[in-house]
MARGUTOR-480635 format. One line per 5 residues: number of its first residue (from 1); their letters; for each residue x, y, z of C-alpha. Coordinates in Angstrom, 1 decimal. Last residue first. Example, Ala and Ser with C-alpha at 12.3 -4.5 7.8 and 13.67 -1.06 7.14 Angstrom:
REM residues 2
2) SA) 13.7/-1.1/7.1; 12.3/-4.5/7.8 $
//
This chain:
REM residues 280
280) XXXXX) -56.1/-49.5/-2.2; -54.2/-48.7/0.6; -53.9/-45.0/-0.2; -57.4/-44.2/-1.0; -58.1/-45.7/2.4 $
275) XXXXX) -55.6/-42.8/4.2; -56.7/-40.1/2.1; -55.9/-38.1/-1.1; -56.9/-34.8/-2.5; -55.0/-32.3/-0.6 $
270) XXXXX) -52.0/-34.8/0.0; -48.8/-34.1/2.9; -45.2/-36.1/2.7; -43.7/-35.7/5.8; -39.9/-36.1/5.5 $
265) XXXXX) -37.6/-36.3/8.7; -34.3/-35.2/10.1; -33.2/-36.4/13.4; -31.5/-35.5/17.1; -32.6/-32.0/16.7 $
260) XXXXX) -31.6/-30.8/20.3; -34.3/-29.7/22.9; -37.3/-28.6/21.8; -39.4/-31.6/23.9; -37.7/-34.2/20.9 $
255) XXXXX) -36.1/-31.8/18.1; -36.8/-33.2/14.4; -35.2/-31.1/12.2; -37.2/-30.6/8.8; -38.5/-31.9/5.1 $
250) XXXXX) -41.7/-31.2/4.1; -42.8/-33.2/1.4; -45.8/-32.0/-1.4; -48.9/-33.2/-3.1; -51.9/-31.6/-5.3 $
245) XXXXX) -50.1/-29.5/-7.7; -46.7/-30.9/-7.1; -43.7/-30.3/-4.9; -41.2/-32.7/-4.2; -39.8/-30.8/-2.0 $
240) XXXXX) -40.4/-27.7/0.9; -37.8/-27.7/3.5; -38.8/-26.9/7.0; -36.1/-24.9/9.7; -37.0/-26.8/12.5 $
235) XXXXX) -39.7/-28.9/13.8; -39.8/-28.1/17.6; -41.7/-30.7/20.1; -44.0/-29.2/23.2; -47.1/-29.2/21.1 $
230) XXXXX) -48.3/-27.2/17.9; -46.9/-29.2/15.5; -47.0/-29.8/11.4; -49.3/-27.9/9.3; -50.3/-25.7/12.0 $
225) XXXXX) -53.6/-23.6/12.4; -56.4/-23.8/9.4; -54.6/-24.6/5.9; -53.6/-22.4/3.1; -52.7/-19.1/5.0 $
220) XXXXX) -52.4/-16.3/3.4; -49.2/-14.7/1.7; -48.7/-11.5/0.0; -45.1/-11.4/-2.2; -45.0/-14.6/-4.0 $
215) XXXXX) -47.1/-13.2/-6.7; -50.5/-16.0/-6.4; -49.7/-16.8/-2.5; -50.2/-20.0/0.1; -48.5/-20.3/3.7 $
210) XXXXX) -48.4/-23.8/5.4; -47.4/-23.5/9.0; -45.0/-25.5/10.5; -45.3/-25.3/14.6; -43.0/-25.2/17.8 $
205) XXXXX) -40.2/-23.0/16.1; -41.2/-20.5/19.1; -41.4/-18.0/16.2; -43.5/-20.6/14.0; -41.7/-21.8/11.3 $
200) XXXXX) -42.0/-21.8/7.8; -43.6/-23.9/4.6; -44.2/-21.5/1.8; -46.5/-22.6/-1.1; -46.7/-20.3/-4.8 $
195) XXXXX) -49.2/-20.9/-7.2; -48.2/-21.3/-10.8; -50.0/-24.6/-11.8; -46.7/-26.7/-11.6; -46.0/-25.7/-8.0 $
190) XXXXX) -43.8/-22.7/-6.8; -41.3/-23.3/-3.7; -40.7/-21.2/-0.6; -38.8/-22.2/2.4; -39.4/-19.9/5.5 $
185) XXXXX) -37.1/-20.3/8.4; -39.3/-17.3/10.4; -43.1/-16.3/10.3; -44.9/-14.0/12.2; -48.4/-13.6/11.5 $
180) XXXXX) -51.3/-13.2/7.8; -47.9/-12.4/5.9; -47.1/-9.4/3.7; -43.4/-9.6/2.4; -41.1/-6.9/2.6 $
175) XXXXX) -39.4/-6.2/-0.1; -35.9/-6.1/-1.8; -34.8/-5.6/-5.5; -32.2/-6.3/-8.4; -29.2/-7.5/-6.0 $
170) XXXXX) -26.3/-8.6/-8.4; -24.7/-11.8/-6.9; -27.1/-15.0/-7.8; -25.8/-15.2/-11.5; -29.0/-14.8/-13.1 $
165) XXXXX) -30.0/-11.7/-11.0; -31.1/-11.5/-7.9; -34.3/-10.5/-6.3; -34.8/-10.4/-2.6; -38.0/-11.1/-0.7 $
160) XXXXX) -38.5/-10.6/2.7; -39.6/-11.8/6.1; -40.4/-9.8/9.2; -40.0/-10.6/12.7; -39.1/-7.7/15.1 $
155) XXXXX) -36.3/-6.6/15.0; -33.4/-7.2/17.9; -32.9/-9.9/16.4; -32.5/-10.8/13.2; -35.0/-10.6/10.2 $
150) XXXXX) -36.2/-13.4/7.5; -35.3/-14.6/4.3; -36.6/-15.2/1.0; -34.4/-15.5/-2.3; -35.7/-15.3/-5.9 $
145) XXXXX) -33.0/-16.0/-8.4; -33.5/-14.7/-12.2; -33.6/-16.1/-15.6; -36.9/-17.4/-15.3; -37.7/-17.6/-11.4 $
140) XXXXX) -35.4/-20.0/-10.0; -36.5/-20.2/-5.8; -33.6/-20.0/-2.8; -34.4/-19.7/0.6; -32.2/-18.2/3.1 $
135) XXXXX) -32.2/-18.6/6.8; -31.2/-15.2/8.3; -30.9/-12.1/6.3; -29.8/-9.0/8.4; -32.1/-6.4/10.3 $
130) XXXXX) -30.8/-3.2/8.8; -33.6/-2.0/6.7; -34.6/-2.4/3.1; -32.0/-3.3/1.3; -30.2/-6.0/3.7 $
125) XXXXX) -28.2/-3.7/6.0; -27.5/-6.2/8.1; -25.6/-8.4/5.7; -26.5/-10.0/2.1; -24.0/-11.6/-0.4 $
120) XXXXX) -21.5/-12.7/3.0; -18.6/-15.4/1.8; -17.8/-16.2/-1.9; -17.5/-19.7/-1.1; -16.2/-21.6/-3.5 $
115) XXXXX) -17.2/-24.8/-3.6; -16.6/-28.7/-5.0; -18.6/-31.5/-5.8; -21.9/-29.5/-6.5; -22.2/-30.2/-10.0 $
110) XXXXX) -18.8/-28.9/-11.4; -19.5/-24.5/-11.1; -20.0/-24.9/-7.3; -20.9/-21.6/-6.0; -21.0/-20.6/-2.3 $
105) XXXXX) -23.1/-17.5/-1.0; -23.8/-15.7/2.1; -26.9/-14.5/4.0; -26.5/-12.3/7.5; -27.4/-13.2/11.2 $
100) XXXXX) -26.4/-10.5/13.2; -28.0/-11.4/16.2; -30.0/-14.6/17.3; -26.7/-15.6/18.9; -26.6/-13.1/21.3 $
95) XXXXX) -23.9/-14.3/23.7; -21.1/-14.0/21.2; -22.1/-10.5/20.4; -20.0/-9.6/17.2; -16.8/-12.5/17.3 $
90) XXXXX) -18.9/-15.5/16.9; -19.4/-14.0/13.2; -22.6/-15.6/12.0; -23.9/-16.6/8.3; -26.8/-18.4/7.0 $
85) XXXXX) -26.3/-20.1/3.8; -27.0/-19.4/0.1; -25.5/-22.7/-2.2; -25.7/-21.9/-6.0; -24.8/-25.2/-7.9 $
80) XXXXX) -23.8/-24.8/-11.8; -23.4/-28.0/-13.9; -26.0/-27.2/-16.1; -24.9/-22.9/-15.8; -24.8/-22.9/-19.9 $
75) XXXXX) -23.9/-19.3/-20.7; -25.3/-17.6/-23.6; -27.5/-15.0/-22.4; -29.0/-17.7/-20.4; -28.5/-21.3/-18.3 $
70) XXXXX) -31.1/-20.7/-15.4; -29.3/-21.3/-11.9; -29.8/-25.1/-9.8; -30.6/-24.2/-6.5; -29.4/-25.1/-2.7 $
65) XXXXX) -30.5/-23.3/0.2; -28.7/-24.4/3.2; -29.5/-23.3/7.2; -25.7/-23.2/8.4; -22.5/-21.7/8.7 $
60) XXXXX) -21.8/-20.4/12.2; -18.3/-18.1/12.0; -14.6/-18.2/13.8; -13.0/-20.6/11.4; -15.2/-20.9/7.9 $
55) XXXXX) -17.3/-24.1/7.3; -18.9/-26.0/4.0; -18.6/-29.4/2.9; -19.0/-31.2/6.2; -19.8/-35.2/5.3 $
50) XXXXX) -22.9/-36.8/7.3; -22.5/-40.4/6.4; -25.2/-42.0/4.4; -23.0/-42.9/1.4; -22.3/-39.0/1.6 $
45) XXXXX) -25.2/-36.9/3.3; -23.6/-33.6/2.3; -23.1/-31.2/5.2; -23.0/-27.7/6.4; -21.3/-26.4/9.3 $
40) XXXXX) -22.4/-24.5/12.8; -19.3/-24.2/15.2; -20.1/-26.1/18.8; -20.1/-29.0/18.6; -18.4/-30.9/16.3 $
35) XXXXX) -17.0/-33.7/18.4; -21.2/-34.3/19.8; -21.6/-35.3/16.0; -23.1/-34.2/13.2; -23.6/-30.2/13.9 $
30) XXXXX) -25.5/-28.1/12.5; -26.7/-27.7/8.9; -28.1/-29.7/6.3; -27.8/-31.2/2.4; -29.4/-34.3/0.8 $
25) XXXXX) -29.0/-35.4/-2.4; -31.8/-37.3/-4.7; -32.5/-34.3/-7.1; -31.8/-30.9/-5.6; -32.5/-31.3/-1.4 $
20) XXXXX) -32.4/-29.0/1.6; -32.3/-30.0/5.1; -32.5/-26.9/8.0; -31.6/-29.7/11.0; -28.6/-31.0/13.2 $
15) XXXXX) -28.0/-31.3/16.8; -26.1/-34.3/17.7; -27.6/-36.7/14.9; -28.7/-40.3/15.8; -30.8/-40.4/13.3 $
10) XXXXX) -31.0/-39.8/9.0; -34.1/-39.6/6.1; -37.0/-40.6/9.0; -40.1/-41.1/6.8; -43.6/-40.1/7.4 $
5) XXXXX) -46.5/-41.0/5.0; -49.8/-39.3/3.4; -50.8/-36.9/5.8; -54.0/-35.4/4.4; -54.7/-31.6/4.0 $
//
């Protein structure tokens, strides 16, 4: 796997990561500023200004998924945006904040300029055991919405699969997924040929590994060790985009010495290219 470029989308951020694209606009969680510490929101990179679209008093909104649904059985969903989230009450355990992380759900039915947030789709009782949905990621599959998430503490880390239907609320089936180690913050995306990538987290959110799979259920790896890391600096919550049969971007939150995430980057990645075939 060859590095291709590296590009700093935004700076100067307080503490702000898990970007998500559709098209040309940029989404994240966090917070923006130092004045909005310390309730997670999501943005819209507006004009390149960090504008908060999403929030709820008392709760942590934050690691975006953002999909386009498949128009069917009649209904043309074009203009439809589905927006899954991570969601925390600050009420339940306020010093645990790896617990009772659970998935909800905003719709935008006018091209993502305005939401309705229909608040928690998937809690701690998720389907298949009762370790919440934390960091969503959101894949079209035919007329139906594939989203991935991964278990709250006090489980251990596992990651699953949920099916929804083609209006993103009706819950058709959960699984576990079968991965080669631990993963958390996985994004999931399917290239042109069929095969499916996952970029995800380490635990320690130290390291990006690069995941590969044929039914989007049983994952190995497809490169030796860490896509991205391995040192003292955390690259969270990645973003998979732009994603081709032979190239793709990662998108994450850059955190200096896994401290705060004080940028977001994009690292676009080549299996068949190299530096010199780039310059020429």
């Amino acid at each position: 796997m060859t590095l291709l470029s590296m590009t700093i989308l935004l700076m100067g951020l307080f503490n702000a990561y898990a970007p998500a694209m559709v098209g040309d606009r940029l989404w994240f969680g966090g917070w923006a500023t130092a004045a909005d510490c310390c309730e997670d929101t999501i943005y819209e990179l507006i004009d390149g200004k960090p504008v908060a679209v999403l929030r709820r008093a008392g709760h942590l909104l934050n690691d975006p998924s953002l999909v386009i649904p498949a128009s069917s059985d009649g209904i043309d969903r074009s203009a439809w945006r589905f927006l899954y989230y991570t969601s925390r009450d600050q009420s339940l355990d306020p010093l645990e904040p790896a617990r009772h992380n659970v998935t909800g759900l905003a719709i935008s039915f006018d091209g993502a300029q305005t939401w309705k947030d229909f608040g928690t789709l998937i809690g701690e009782a998720n389907g298949v055991d009762a370790c919440g949905a934390w960091a969503p990621s959101a894949v079209v599959v035919g007329t139906e919405l594939w989203l991935y998430t991964h278990s709250t503490a006090p489980c251990p880390v596992q990651a699953y699969r949920t099916r929804l239907d083609a209006n993103g609320l009706r819950v058709l089936e959960v699984q576990r997924l079968l991965t080669p180690w631990p993963v958390v913050n996985l994004d999931v995306a399917r290239r042109p040929d069929g095969l499916w990538l996952m970029a995800a987290n380490s635990p320690d959110l130290r390291a990006i590994y690069l995941l590969q799979s044929r039914d989007g259920l049983t994952w190995t790896p497809k490169v030796d060790g860490a896509l991205i890391g391995g040192g003292t600096d955390a690259f969270l919550t990645p973003h998979l985009a732009d994603v081709g049969d032979t190239e793709f971007t990662v998108l994450f939150g850059f955190a200096p010495g896994g401290g705060p995430s004080t940028s977001l980057q994009a690292w676009r990645f080549g299996e068949t290219h190299s530096w010199q075939k780039e310059r020429k």
